[in-house]
C-alpha positions as a Python dict, from the first residue, in 0.01 Angstrom:
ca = {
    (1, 'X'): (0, 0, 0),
    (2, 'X'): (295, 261, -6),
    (3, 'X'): (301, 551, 276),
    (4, 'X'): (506, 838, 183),
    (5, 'X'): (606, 1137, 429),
    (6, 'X'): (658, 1477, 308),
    (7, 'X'): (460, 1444, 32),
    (8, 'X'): (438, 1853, -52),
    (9, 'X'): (868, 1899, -136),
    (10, 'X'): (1055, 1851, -396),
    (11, 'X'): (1148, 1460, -344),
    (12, 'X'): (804, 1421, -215),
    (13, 'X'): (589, 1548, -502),
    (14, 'X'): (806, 1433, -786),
    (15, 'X'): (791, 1046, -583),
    (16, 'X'): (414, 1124, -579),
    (17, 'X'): (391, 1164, -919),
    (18, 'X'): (620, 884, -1053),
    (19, 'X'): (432, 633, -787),
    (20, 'X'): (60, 783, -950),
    (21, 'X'): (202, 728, -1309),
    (22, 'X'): (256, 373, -1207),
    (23, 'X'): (-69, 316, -1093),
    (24, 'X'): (92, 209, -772),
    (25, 'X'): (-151, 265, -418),
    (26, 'X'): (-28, 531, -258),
    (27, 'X'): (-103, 715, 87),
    (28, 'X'): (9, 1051, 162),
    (29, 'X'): (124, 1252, 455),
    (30, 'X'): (49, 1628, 448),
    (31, 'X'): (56, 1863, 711),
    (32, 'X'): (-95, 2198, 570),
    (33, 'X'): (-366, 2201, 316),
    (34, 'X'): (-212, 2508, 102),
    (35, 'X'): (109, 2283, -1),
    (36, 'X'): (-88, 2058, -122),
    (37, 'X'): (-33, 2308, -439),
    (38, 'X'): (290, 2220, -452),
    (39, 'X'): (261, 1903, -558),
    (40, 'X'): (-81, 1992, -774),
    (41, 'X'): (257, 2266, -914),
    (42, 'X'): (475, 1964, -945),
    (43, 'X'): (232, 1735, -1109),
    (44, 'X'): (87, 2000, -1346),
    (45, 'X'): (513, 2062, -1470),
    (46, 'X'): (473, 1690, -1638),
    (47, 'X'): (129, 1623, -1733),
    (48, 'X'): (-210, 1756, -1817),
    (49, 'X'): (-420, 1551, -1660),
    (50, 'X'): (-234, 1630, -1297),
    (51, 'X'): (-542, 1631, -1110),
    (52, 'X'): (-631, 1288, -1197),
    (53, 'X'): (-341, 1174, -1092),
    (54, 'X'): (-373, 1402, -752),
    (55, 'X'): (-674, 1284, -655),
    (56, 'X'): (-574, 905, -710),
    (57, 'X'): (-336, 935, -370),
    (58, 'X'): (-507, 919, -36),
    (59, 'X'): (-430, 1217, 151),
    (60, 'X'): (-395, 1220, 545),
    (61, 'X'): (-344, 1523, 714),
    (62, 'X'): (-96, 1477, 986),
    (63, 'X'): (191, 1578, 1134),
    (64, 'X'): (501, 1322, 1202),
    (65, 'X'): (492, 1412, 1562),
    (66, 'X'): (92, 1378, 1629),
    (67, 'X'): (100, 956, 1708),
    (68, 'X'): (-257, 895, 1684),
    (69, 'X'): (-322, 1024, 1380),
    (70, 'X'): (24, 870, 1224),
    (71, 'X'): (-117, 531, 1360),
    (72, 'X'): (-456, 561, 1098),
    (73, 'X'): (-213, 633, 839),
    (74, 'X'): (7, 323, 889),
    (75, 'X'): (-312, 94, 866),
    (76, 'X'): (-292, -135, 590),
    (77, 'X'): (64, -8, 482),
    (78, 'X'): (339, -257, 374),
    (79, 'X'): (634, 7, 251),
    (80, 'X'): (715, 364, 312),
    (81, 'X'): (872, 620, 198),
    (82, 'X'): (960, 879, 493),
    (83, 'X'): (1081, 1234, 310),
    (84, 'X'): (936, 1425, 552),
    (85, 'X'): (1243, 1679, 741),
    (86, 'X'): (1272, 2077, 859),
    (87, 'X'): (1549, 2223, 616),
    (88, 'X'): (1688, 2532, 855),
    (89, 'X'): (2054, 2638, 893),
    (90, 'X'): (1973, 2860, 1189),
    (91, 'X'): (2065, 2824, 1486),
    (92, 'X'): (1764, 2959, 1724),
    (93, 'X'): (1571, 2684, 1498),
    (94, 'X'): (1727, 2377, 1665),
    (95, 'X'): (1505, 2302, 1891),
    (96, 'X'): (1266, 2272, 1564),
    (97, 'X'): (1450, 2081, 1387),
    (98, 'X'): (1515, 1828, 1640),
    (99, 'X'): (1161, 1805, 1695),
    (100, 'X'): (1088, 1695, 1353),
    (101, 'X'): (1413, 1530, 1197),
    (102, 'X'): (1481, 1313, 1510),
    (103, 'X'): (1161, 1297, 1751),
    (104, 'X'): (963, 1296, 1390),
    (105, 'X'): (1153, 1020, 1253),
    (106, 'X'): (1187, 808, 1556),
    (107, 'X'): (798, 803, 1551),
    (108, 'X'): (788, 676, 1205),
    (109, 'X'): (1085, 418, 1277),
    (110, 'X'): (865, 315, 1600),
    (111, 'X'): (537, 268, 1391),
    (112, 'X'): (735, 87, 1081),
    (113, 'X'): (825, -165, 1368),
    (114, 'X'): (461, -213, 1520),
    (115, 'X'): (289, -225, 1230),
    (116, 'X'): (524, -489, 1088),
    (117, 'X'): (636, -246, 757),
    (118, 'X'): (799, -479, 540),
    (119, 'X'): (1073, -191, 451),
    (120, 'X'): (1142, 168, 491),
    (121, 'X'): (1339, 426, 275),
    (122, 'X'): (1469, 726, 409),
    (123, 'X'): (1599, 1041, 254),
    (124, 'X'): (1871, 1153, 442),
    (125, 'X'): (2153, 1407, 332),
    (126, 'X'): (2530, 1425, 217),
    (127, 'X'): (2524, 1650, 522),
    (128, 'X'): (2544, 1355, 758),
    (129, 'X'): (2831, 1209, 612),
    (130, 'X'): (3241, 1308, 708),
    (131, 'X'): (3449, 1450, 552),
    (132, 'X'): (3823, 1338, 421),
    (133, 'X'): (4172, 1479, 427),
    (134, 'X'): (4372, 1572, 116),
    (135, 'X'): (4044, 1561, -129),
    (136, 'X'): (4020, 1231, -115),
    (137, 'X'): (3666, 1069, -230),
    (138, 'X'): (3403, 1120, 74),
    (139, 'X'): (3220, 779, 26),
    (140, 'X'): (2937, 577, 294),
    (141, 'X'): (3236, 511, 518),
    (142, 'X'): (3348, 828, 601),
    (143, 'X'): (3254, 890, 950),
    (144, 'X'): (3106, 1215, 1076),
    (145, 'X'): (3295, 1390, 1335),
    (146, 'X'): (3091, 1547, 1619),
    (147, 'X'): (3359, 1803, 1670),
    (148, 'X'): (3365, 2003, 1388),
    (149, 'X'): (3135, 2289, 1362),
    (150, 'X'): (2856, 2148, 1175),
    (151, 'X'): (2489, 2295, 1151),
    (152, 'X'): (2180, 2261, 1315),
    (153, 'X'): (2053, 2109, 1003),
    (154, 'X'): (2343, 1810, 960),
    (155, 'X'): (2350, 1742, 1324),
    (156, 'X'): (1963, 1655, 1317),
    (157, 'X'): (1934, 1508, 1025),
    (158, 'X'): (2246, 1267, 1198),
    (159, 'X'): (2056, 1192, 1504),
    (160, 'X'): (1757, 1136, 1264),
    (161, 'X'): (1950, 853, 1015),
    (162, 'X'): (2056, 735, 1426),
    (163, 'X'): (1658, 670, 1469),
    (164, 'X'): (1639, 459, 1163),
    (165, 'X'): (1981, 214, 1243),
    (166, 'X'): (1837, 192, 1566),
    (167, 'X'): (1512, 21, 1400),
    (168, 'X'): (1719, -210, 1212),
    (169, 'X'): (1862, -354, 1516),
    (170, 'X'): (1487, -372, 1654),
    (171, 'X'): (1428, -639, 1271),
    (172, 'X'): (1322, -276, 1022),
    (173, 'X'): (1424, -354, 716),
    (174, 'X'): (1582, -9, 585),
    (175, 'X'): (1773, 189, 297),
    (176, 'X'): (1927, 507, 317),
    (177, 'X'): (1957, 753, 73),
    (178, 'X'): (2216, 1029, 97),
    (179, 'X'): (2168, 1308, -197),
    (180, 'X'): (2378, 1609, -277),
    (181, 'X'): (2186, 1920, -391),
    (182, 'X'): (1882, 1778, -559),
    (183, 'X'): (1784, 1970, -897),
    (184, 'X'): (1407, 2003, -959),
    (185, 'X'): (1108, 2170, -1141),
    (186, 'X'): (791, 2287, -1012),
    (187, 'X'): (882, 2448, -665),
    (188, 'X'): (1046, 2771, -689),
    (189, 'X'): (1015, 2942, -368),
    (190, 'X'): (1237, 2742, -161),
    (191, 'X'): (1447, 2463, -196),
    (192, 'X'): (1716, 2436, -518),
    (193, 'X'): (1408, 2563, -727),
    (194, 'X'): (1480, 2885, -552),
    (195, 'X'): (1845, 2917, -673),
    (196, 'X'): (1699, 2939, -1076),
    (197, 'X'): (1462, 3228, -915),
    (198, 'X'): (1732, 3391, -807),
    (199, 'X'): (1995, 3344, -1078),
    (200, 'X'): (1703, 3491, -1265),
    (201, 'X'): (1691, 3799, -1090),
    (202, 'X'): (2048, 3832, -1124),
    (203, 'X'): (2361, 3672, -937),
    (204, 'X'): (2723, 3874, -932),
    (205, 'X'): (2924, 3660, -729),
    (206, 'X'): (3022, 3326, -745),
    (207, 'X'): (3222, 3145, -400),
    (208, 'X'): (3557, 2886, -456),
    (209, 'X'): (3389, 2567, -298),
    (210, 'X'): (3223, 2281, -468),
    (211, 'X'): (2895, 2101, -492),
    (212, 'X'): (2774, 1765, -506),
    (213, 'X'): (2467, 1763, -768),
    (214, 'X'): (2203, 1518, -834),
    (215, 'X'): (1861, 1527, -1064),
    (216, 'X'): (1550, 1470, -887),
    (217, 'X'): (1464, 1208, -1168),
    (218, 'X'): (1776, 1003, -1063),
    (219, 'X'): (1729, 1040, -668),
    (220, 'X'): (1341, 897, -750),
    (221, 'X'): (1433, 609, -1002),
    (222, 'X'): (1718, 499, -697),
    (223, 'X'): (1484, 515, -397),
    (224, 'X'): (1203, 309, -599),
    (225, 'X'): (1469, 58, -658),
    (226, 'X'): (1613, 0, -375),
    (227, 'X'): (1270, -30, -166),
    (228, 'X'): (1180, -308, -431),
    (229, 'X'): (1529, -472, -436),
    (230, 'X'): (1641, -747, -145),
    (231, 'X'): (1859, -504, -25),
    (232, 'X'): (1850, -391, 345),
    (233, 'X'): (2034, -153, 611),
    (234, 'X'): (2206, 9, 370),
    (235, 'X'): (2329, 396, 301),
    (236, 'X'): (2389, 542, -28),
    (237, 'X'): (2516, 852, -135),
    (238, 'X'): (2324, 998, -426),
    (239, 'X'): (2616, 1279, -608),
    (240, 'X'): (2593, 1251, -1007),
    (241, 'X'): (2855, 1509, -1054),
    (242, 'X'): (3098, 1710, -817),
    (243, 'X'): (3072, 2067, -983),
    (244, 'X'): (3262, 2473, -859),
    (245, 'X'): (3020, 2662, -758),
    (246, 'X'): (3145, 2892, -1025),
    (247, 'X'): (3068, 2630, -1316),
    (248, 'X'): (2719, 2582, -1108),
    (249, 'X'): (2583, 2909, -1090),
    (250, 'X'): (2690, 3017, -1427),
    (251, 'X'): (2492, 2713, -1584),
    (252, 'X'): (2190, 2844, -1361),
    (253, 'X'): (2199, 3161, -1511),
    (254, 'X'): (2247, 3045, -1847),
    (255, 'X'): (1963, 2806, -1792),
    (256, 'X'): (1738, 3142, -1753),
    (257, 'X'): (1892, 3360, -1995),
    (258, 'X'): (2015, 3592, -1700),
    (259, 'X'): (2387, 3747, -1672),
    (260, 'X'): (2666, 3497, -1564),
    (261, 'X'): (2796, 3569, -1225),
    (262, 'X'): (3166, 3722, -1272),
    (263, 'X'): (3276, 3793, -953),
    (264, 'X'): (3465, 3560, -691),
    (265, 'X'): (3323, 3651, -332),
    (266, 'X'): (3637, 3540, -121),
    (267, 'X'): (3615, 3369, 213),
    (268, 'X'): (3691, 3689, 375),
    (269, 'X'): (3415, 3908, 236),
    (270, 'X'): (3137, 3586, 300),
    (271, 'X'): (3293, 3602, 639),
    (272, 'X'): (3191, 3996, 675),
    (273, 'X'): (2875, 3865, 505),
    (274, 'X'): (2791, 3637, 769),
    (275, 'X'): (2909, 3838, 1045),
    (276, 'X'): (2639, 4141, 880),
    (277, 'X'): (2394, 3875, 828),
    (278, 'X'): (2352, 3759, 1227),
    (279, 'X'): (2362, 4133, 1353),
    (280, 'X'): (2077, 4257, 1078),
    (281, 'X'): (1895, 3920, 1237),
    (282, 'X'): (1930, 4083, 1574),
    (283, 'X'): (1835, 4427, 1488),
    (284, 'X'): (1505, 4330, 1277),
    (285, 'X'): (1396, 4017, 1425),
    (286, 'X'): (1426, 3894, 1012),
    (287, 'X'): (1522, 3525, 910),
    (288, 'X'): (1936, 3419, 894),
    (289, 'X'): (2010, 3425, 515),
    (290, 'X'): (2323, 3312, 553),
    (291, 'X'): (2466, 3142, 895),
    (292, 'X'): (2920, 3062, 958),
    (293, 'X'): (2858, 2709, 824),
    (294, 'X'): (2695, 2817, 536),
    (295, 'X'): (2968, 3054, 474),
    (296, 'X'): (3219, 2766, 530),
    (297, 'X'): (3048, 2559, 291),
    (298, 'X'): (3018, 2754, 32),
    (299, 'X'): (3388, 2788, 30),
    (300, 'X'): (3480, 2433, 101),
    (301, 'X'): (3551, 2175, -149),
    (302, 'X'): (3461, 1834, -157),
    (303, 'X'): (3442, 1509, -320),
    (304, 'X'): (3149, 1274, -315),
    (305, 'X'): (3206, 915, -442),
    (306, 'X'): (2852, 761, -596),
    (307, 'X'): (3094, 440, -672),
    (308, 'X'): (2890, 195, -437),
    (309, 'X'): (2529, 288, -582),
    (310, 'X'): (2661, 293, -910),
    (311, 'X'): (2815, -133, -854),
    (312, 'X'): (2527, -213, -665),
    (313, 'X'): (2224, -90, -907),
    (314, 'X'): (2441, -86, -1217),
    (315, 'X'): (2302, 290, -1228),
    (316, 'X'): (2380, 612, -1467),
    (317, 'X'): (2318, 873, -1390),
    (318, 'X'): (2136, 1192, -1599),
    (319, 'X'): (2390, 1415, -1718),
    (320, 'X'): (2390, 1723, -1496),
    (321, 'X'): (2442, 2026, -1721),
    (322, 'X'): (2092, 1875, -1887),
    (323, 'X'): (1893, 1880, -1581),
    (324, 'X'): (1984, 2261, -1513),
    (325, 'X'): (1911, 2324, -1887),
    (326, 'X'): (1540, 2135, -1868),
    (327, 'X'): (1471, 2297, -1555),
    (328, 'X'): (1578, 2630, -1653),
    (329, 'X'): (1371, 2618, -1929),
    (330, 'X'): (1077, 2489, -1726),
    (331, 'X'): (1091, 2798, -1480),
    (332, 'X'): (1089, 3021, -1774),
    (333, 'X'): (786, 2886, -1896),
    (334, 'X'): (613, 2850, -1591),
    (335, 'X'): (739, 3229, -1515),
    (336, 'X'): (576, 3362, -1793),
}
């Protein structure tokens, strides 16, 4: 029996549905009842008979930090699949997002080990990973430096990826999976789904960083092959294709026939930007839109070698410029 956290986003749903297709048995964490639709959303982007496949899973409603009721779920489990994290970049959400990446994931690294889970595989982020001087390829062995101004978001998902080399010294067998940007269908209001929403609606600027990009297809295939394969304690970074955010949001709005962003925003005006952002935060109580590190990364550029998941699973990755174009098309339709 398979386990999978998170089982309502993007890498969730789409694992859902290839682990359904494969008739494998599969038990799912959910948390709220209405995203259950976005997986019933993801399912129904693929295949007609989606509910079928839906109502093959076991759901469990749960949350990764209520014990008891994570301890039914582990009953009769053998591998898991823990997607489950709090995407936030702002910083009054730490707290939050400590709460679930790291207290969340130390519970499921504690229950692996009790229950005797022969392995676990979790979906971590690029944004845990160092990076290098003089653009040189950022690869599994670049350490992350505490000392840099990184976000709430990286510095919880690093104390979370701490939880799960913790459990391999305490005999969990584990992989680590480190994506880029992960493109996907089916979700559109948050997530990278969001960013084809909004190139539809129109995008005029375009920032002078880079981005490491990844299908969801080829982050899937990887983790279900790795969790079957003999090998253990393990990271892997998951980057098909280092892209300009220029080339990257122009192919978005291509995908959805919407204007190609022409303008560069400079790293002084998305400093302004930022700056605006925080005090319009202040003044209406609204949501950060955009936060200094996200300003800094959107400006920064940066190499991400795939070289050691590439030797290890003999692995090729899905041509990039397709995915966009596939999904693009799929939000149109699904738009309509």
């Amino acid at each position: 029996m398979i386990l999978v956290t998170g089982s309502t986003g993007l890498v969730g749903a789409h694992l859902l549905y290839k682990l359904a297709s494969n008739n494998e048995n599969v038990k799912a964490i959910y948390r709220s009842s209405h995203k259950l639709e976005n997986v019933k959303n993801v399912f129904s982007t693929y295949t007609k008979d989606y509910e079928l496949l839906f109502n093959s899973i076991e759901w469990i409603q749960a949350d990764i930090l209520d014990i008891p009721l994570l301890s039914e779920a582990f009953k009769n489990v053998s591998y898991v699949y823990h997607c489950a994290a709090f995407v936030s970049f702002e910083p009054d959400k730490y707290q939050l997002l400590r709460q679930t990446n790291i207290e969340g994931t130390a519970n499921i690294v504690n229950l692996c080990i009790s229950n005797d889970i022969t392995k676990l595989c979790y979906v971590s982020s690029v944004a845990t990973i160092g990076n290098t001087l003089n653009k040189e390829p950022i690869t599994e062995k670049t350490e992350w430096n505490p000392e840099v101004d990184n976000s709430v978001y990286a510095i919880t998902k690093y104390g979370a990826e701490m939880e799960v080399w913790r459990g391999t010294q305490e005999g969990l067998n584990t992989v680590i999976v480190n994506p880029g940007v992960i493109l996907g269908a089916g979700i559109w209001r948050y997530g990278s789904g969001s960013l084809f929403k909004k190139a539809h609606k129109g995008l005029k600027h375009y920032t002078s960083g880079t981005i490491g990009l990844i299908s969801i297809d080829d982050v899937i295939s990887i983790m279900i092959q790795l969790l079957k394969s003999d090998i253990v304690n393990e990271r892997f970074i998951l980057v098909a294709e280092n892209w300009t955010y220029k080339q990257f949001l122009q192919t978005l709005a291509k995908s959805v026939d919407a204007n190609i962003p022409e303008k560069l925003a400079s790293k002084r005006l998305l400093k302004v930007a930022w700056k605006l952002d925080w005090l319009k935060s202040k003044v209406t109580g609204k949501r950060r839109q955009l936060t200094k590190q996200i300003a800094y990364s959107l400006s920064s550029k940066k190499n991400y070698s795939s070289n050691k998941i590439e030797t290890t699973l003999n692995y090729t990755y899905k041509d990039v410029n397709k995915s966009i174009t596939e999904i693009g098309s799929l939000y149109l339709k699904q738009a309509k």
